[in-house]
TORVEXVEX-58422 format. One record per residue (C-alpha): residue number from 1; x, y, z. Coordinates in nm, 2 decimals. Example, Ala and Ser with C-alpha at 12.3 -4.5 7.8 and 13.67 -1.06 7.14 Angstrom:
<vovos>
  nr      X      Y      Z
   1   1.23  -0.45   0.78
   2   1.37  -0.11   0.71
</vovos>
This chain:
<vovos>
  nr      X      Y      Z
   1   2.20  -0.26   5.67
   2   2.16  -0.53   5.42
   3   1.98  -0.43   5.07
   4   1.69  -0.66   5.19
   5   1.67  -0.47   5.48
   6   1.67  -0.19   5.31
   7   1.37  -0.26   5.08
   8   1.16  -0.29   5.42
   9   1.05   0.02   5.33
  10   0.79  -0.15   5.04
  11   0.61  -0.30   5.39
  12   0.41   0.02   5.40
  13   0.28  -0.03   5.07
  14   0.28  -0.38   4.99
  15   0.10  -0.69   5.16
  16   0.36  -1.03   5.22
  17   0.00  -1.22   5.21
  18  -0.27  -1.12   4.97
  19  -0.62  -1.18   5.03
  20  -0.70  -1.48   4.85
  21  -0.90  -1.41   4.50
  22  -1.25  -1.53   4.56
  23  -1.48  -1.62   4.24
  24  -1.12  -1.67   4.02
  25  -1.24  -1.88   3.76
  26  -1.56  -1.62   3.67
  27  -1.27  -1.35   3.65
  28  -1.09  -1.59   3.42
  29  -1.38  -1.69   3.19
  30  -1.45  -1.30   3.19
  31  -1.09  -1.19   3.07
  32  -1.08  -1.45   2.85
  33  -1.40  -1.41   2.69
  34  -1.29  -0.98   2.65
  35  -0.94  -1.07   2.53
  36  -1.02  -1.33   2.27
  37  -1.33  -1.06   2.14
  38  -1.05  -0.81   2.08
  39  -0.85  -1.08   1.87
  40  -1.13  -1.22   1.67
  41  -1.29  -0.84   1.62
  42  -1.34  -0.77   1.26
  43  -1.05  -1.01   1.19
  44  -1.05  -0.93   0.78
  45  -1.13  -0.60   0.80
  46  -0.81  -0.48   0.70
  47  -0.62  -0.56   0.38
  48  -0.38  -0.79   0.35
  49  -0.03  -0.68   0.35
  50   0.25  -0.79   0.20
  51   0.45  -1.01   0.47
  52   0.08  -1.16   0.52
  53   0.05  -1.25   0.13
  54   0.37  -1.46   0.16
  55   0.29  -1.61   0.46
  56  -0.04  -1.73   0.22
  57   0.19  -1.80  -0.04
  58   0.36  -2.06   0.15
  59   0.06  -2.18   0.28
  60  -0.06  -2.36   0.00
  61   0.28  -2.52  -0.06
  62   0.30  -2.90   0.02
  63   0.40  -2.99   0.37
  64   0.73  -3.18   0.31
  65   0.83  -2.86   0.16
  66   0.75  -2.66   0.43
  67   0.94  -2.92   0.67
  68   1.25  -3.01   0.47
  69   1.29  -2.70   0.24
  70   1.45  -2.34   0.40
  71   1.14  -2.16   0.20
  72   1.20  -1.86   0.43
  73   1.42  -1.71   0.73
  74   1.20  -1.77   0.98
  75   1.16  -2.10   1.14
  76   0.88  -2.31   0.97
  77   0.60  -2.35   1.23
  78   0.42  -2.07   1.11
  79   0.42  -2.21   0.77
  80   0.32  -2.52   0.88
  81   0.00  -2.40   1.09
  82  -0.13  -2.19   0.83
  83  -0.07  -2.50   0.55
  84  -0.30  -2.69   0.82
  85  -0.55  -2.42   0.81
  86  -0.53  -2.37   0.47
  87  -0.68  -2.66   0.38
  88  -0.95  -2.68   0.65
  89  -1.07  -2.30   0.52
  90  -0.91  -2.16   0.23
  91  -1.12  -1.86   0.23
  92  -0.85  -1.56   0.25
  93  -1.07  -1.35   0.47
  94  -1.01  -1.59   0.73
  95  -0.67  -1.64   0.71
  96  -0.57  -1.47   1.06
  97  -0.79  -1.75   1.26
  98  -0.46  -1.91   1.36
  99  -0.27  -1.58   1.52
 100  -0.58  -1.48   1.66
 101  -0.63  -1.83   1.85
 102  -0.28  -1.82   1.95
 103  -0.35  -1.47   2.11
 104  -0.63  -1.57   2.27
 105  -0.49  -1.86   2.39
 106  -0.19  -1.65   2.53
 107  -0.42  -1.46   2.71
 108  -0.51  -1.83   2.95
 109  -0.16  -1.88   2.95
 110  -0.05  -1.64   3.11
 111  -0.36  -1.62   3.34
 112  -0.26  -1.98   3.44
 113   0.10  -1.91   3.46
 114   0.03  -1.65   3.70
 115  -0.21  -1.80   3.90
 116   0.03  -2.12   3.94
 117   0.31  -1.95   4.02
 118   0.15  -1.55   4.18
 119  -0.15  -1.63   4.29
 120  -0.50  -1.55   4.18
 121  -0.48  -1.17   4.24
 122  -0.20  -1.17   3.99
 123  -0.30  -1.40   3.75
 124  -0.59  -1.14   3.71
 125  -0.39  -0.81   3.74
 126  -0.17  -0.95   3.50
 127  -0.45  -1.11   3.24
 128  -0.65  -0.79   3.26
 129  -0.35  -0.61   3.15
 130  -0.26  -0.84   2.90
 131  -0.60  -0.87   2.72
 132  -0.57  -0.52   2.63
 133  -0.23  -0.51   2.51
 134  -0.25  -0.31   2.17
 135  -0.02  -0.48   1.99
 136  -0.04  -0.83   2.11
 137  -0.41  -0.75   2.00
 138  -0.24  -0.59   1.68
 139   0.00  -0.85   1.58
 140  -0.30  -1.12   1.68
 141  -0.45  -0.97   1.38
 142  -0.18  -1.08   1.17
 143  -0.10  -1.40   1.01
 144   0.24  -1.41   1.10
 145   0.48  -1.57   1.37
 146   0.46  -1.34   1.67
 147   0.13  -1.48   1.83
 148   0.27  -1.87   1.81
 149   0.60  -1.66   1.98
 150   0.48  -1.56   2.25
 151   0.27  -1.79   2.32
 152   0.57  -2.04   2.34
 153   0.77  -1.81   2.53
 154   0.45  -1.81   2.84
 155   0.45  -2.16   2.87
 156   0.85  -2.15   2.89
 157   0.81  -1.88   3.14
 158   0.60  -2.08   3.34
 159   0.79  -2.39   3.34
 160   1.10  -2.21   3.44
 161   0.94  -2.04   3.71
 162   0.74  -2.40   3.84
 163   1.11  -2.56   3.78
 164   1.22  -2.33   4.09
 165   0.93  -2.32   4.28
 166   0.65  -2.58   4.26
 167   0.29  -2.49   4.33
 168   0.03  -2.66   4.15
 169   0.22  -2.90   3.90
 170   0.45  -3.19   3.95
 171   0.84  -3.11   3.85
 172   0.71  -3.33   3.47
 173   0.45  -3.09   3.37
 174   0.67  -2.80   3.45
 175   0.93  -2.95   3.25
 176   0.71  -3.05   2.98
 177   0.59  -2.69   2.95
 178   0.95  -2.55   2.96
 179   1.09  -2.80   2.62
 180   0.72  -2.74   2.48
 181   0.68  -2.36   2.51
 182   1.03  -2.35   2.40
 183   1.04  -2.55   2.07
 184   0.71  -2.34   1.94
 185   0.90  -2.03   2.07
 186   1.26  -2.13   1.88
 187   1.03  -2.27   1.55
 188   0.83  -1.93   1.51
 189   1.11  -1.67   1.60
 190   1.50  -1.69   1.54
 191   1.39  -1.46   1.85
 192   1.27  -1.75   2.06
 193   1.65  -1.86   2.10
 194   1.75  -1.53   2.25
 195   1.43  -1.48   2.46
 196   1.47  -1.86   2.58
 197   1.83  -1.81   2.65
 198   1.76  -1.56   2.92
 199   1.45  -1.78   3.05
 200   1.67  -2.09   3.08
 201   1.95  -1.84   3.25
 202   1.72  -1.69   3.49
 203   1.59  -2.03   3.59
 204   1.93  -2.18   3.63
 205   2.05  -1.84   3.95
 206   1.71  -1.89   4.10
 207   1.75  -2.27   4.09
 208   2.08  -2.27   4.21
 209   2.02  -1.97   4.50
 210   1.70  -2.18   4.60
 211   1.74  -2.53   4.58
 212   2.05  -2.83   4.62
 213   2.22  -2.71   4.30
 214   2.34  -3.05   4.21
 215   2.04  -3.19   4.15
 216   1.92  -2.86   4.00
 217   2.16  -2.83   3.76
 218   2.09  -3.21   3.65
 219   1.78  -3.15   3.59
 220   1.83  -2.78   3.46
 221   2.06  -2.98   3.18
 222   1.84  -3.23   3.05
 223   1.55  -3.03   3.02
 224   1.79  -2.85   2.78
 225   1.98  -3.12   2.61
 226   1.58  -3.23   2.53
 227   1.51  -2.91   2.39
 228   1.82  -2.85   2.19
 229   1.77  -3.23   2.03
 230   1.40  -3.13   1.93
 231   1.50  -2.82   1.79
 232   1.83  -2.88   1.61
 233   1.68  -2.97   1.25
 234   1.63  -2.61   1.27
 235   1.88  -2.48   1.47
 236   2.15  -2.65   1.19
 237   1.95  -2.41   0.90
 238   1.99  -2.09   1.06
 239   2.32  -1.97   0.94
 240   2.12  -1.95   0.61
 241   1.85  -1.86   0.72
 242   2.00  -1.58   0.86
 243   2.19  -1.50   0.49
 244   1.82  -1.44   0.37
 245   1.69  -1.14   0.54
 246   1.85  -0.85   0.39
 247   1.78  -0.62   0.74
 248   1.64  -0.29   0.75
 249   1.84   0.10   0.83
 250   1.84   0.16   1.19
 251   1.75   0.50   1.16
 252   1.43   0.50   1.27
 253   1.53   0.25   1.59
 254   1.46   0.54   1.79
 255   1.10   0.54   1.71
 256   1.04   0.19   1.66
 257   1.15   0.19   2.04
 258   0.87   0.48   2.13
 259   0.58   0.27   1.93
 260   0.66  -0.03   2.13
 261   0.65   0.22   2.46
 262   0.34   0.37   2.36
 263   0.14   0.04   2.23
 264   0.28  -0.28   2.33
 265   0.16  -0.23   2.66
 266  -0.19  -0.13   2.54
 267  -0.21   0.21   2.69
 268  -0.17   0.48   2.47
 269  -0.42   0.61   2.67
 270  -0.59   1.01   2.58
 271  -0.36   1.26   2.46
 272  -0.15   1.39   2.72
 273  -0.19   1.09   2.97
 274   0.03   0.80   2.75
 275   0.32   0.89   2.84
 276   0.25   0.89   3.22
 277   0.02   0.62   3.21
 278   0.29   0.36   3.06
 279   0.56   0.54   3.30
 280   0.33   0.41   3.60
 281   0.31   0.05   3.39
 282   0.67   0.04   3.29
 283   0.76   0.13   3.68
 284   0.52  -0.10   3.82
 285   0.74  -0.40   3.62
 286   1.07  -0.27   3.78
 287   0.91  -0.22   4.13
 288   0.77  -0.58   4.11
 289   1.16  -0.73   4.09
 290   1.19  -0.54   4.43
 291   0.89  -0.66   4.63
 292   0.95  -1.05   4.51
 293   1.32  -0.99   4.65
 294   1.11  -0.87   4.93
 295   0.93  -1.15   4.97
 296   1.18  -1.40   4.88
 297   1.02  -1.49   4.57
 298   1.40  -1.51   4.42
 299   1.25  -1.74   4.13
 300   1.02  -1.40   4.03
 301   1.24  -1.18   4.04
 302   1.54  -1.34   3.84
 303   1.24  -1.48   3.57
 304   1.11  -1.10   3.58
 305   1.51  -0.93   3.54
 306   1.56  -1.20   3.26
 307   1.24  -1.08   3.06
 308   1.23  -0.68   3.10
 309   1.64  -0.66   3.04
 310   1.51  -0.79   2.68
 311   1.48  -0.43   2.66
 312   1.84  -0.27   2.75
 313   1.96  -0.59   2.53
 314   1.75  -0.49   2.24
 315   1.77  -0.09   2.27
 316   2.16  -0.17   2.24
 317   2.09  -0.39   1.93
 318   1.89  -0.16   1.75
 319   2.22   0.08   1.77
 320   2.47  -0.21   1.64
 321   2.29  -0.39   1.39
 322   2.02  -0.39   1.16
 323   1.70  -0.65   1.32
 324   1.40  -0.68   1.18
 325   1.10  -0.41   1.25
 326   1.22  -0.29   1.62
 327   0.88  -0.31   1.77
 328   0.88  -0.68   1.66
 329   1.18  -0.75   1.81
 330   1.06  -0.58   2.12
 331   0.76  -0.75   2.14
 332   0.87  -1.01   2.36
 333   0.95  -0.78   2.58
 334   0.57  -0.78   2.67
 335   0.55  -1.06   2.88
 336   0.76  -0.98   3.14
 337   0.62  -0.61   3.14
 338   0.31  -0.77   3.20
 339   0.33  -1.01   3.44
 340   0.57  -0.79   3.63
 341   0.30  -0.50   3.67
 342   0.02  -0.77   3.72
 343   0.24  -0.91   3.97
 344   0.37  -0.58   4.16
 345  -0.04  -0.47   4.15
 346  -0.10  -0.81   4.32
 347   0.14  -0.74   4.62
 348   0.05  -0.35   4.68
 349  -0.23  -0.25   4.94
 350  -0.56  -0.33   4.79
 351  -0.70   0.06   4.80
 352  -0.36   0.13   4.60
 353  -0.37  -0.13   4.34
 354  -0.76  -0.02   4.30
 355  -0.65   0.31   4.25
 356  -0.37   0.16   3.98
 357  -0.55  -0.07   3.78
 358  -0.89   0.14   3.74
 359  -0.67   0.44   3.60
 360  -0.48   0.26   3.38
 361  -0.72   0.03   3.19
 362  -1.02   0.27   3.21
 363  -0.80   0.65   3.09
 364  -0.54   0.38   2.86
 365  -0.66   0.08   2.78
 366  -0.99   0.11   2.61
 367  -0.86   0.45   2.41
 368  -0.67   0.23   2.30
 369  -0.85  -0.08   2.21
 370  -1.08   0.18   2.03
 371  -0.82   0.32   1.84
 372  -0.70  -0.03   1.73
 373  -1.00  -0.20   1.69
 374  -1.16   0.11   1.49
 375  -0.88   0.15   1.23
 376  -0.71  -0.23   1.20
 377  -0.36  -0.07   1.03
 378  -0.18  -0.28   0.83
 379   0.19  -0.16   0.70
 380   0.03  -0.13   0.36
 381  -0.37  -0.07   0.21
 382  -0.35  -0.19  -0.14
 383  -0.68  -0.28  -0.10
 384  -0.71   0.11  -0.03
 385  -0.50   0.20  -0.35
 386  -0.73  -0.01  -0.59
 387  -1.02   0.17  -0.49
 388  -0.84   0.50  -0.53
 389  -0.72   0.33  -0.90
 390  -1.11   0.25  -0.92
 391  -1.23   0.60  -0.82
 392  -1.06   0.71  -1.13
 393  -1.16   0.49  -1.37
 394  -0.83   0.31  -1.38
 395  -0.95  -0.01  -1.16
 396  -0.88  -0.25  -1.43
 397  -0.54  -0.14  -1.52
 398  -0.23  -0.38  -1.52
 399  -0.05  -0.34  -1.17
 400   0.39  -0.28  -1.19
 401   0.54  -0.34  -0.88
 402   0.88  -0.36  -0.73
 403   0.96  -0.67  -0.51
 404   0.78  -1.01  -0.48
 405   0.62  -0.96  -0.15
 406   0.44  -0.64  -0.32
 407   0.34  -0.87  -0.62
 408   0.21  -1.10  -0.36
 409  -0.01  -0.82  -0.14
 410  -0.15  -0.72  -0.47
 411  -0.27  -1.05  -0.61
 412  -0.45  -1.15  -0.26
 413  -0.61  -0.78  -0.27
 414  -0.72  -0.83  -0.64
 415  -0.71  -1.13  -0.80
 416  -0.86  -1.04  -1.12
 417  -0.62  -0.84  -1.41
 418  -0.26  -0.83  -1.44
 419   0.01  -0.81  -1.21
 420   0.38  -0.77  -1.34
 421   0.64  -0.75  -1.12
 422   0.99  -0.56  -1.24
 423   1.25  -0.73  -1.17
 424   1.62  -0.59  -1.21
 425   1.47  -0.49  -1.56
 426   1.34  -0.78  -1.66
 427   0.93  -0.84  -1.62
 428   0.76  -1.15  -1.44
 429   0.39  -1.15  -1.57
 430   0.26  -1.26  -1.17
 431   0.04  -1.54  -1.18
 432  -0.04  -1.57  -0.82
 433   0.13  -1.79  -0.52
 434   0.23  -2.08  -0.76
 435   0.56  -1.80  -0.75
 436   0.66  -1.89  -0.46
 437   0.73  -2.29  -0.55
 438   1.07  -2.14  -0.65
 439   1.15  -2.08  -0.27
 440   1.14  -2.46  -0.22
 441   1.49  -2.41  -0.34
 442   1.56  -2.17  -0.03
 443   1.49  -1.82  -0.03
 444   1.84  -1.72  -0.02
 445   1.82  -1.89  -0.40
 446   1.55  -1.69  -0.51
 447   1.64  -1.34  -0.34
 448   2.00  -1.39  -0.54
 449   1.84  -1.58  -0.86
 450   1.80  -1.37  -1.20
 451   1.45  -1.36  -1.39
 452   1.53  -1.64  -1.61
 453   1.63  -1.85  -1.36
 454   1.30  -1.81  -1.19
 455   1.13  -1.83  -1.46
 456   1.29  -2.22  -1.53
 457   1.24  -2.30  -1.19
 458   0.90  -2.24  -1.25
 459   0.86  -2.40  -1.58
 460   0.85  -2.13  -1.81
 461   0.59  -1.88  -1.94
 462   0.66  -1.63  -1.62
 463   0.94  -1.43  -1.79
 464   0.76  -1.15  -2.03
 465   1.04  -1.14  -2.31
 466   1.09  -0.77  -2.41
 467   1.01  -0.58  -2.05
 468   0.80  -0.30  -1.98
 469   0.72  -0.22  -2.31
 470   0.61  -0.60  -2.42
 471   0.43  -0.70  -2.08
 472   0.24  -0.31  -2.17
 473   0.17  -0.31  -2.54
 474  -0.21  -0.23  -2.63
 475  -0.24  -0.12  -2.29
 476  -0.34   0.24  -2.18
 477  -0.33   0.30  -1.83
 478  -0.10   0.13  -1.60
 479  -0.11   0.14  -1.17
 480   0.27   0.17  -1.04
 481   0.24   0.07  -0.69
 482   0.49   0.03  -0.43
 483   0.53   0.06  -0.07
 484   0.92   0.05  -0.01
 485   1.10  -0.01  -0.36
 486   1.45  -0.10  -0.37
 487   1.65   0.24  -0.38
 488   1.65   0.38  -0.75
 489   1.46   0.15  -0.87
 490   1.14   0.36  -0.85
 491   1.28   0.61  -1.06
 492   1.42   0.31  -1.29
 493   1.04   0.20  -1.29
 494   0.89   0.52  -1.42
 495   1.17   0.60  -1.68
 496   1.07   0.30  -1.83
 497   0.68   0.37  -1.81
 498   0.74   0.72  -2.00
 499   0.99   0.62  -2.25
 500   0.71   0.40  -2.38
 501   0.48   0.67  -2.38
 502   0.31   0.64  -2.06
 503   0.25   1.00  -1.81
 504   0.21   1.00  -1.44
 505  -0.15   1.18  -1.35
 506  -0.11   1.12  -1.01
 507   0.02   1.00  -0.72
 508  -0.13   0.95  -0.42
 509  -0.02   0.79  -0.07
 510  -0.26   0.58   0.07
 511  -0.38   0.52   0.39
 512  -0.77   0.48   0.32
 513  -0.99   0.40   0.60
 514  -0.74   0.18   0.78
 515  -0.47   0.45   0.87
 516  -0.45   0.75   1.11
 517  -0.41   0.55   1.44
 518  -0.10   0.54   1.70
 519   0.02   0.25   1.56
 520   0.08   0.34   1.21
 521   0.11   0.71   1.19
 522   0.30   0.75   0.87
 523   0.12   0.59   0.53
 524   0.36   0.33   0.34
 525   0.18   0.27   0.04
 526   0.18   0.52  -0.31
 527  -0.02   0.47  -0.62
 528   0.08   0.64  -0.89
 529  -0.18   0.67  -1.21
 530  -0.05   0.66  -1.54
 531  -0.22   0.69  -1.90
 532  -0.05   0.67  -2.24
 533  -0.18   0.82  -2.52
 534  -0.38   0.66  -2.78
</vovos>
């Protein structure tokens, strides 16, 4: 008995046929409407946090700049989007419009891409699913790369898939939204290349298992070649780009991996339940390979393998390396969890996938959302330690801080009074995102370069001749605040604050009225008080 013979055995569960979806486009407009209200909820209610700040920072840089200049280790479409929407709307408060469009517009992505190449009953499986994803919502709320990523990596998706198997589009659009889905995908995320790697692989079996594979592979190629020649301005600057980041200890790889489990899918669900709840989702994505072998979908199921082994692929990277924030990393992972339950749920019996869908979305999804939507966590709350610095009569104390991206957080949460930012013991006085004109000469340059050498780049008056104890002189309180400081150099920090006379009063870790959820459980921020004597 053949192994397609012996998945016969799904027949008693599954349909080859699904009804067709009556009323679609209603079903659409109402998933799109609830997933784009999740995004655009209370948008600047939380803080903005460090990696945010910088992404500000470069905003306001000039475009050339941002095009020609390796400002940062991530690709420069990001940049270049929020430069855009800089200048349409500087107002800080609004400065997550263009993640939250991008996740909204995921969510009709992926409701298109499903319906093109699934069927209606899974493009609305799949969409519901989607829309409630707690940390595409999350990272929505973020003005940072990973909505424009995934958003690229749908359209890719659905190119690949429409490559092997036309439905609705002619072979031009599919290829079109294969080279276009890609580029955004490869300029937001060194990620894209790895996640588009497996895309273009899975297309290339199913193409070649499906279809005359000379002509296939032609094609296959140039849609490629294309993509490679639109992309390669970048793809020459990532060796030092790469030299930039500065990676992270794996130790906690293990529990990056159970945050993604527990949120990326959207269903944390009530205490007890979120375990089995994503167990059911998680299973529903493997089963959904099985039936599309079962129904000879072979395009589905290799685009489906290709997506969910991003998480064996990364699991095993975690343990070799050291990536940036795990449950980044595995946030592509999301798309083909998704579309692989919302395309299992499509196939089973309808009184089944009733029974599926209801449970999971009404016991997960909208504890979740709650959760999420109530709290808004950001990695740190210095809006939250200024109003503890406040609450003690300290509010208009001089802020010392440890690494740029802090100096940064802190200026966009209070713009007023001083912020000096220690630096190998030497003291920038931090005038506000002018600083980061100095990455125009690539931030490998200024990760590497010395104070003074900052300080010329940026013509003078940064560098505070004499440290701590000229940058604090007639001062007598000072707010030492710092999420993740360099090792020893917090203790460095606050040798030098007492051996000018300052005391610590308190310190306090912050997570204010934007912590305590499943997605940040562990507060990253500390404040620490200190007065000198008169």
């Amino acid at each position: 008995m053949s192994f397609l013979d012996r998945l016969s055995i799904l027949d008693r569960f599954t349909t080859r046929d699904p009804a067709p979806v009556a009323r679609f486009w209603l079903w659409f407009a109402a998933i799109l409407v609830a997933g784009t209200i999740a995004r655009f909820w209370n948008l600047g209610g939380a803080p903005i946090w460090m990696d945010e700040a910088v992404t500000l920072g470069f905003a306001r840089l000039d475009l050339w700049t941002l095009l020609t200049k390796n400002v940062d280790n991530h690709p420069p479409l990001t940049w270049v989007i929020q430069h855009i929407w800089h200048a349409i709307n500087p107002d800080p408060d609004h400065a997550r419009v263009p993640a939250a469009t991008f996740g909204a517009m995921s969510v009709a992505a992926i409701l298109l891409a499903m319906r093109d190449t699934a069927g209606g009953r899974a493009a609305l499986f799949t969409g519901a699913l989607f829309a409630f994803a707690t940390a595409h919502v999350h990272y929505s709320q973020d003005a940072r790369m990973y909505p424009f990523l995934i958003f690229g990596l749908i359209l890719a998706a659905w190119g690949g898939l429409g490559h092997v198997r036309p439905n609705l589009h002619g072979p031009r659009t599919y290829a079109a939204l294969y080279v276009i889905g890609g580029a955004i995908a490869i300029y937001s995320h060194i990620l894209g290349l790895v996640v588009m790697a497996l895309i273009g692989f899975a297309s290339l079996v199913a193409g070649g298992l499906t279809q005359d594979r000379t002509q296939f592979a032609k094609d296959w190629f140039i849609r490629n070649i294309i993509l490679f020649v639109i992309t390669l301005p970048w793809l020459i600057q990532i060796p030092s780009a790469a030299g930039t980041f500065p990676g992270i200890a794996g130790d906690n790889s293990l529990t990056d991996i159970q945050w993604f489990f527990r949120n990326a899918t959207g269903f944390p669900g009530l205490p007890g339940w979120g375990i089995l709840l994503e167990t059911v989702y998680f299973g529903l994505a493997g089963l959904s390979i099985l039936i599309a072998l079962r129904h000879g979908r072979i395009g589905m199921a290799a685009m489906l393998t290709g997506l969910i082994a991003l998480f064996p692929i990364f699991v095993l990277a975690l343990h070799i390396s050291n990536p940036i924030m795990a449950n980044k990393t595995l946030l592509a992972g999301i798309i083909g969890v998704t579309m692989g339950a919302g395309y299992a749920l499509s196939r089973l019996k309808p009184a089944i996938a009733s029974i599926v869908i209801a449970g999971v979305l009404s016991a997960g999804a909208f504890t979740s959302m709650a959760n999420e939507l109530t709290h808004r966590v950001k990695m740190e709350d210095y809006a939250g330690a200024f109003a503890h610095a406040a609450n003690a009569g300290l509010g208009d104390a001089p802020v010392v801080t440890c690494v740029h991206f802090h100096a940064a957080a802190a200026w966009e949460n209070r713009r007023e009074g001083r912020i000096l930012y220690y630096r190998r013991g030497d003291v920038l006085d931090y005038k506000g995102p002018d600083y980061w004109r100095a990455a125009s000469r690539s931030m490998s340059w200024l990760r590497a370069a010395d104070a003074d050498e900052i300080n010329a780049a940026l013509g003078g008056d940064w560098l505070i001749e004499g440290g701590l104890e000229a940058a604090l002189e007639g001062e007598t309180a000072a707010l030492f605040i710092r999420p993740n400081c360099p090792v020893g150099r917090e203790d460095e920090i606050l040798a030098g604050l007492q051996s000018i006379g300052f005391t610590a009063t308190d310190t306090t870790r912050i997570m204010g009225a934007y912590g305590g959820s499943l997605i940040l459980e562990e507060p990253l921020t500390r404040i620490t008080l200190l007065q000198r004597a008169d």
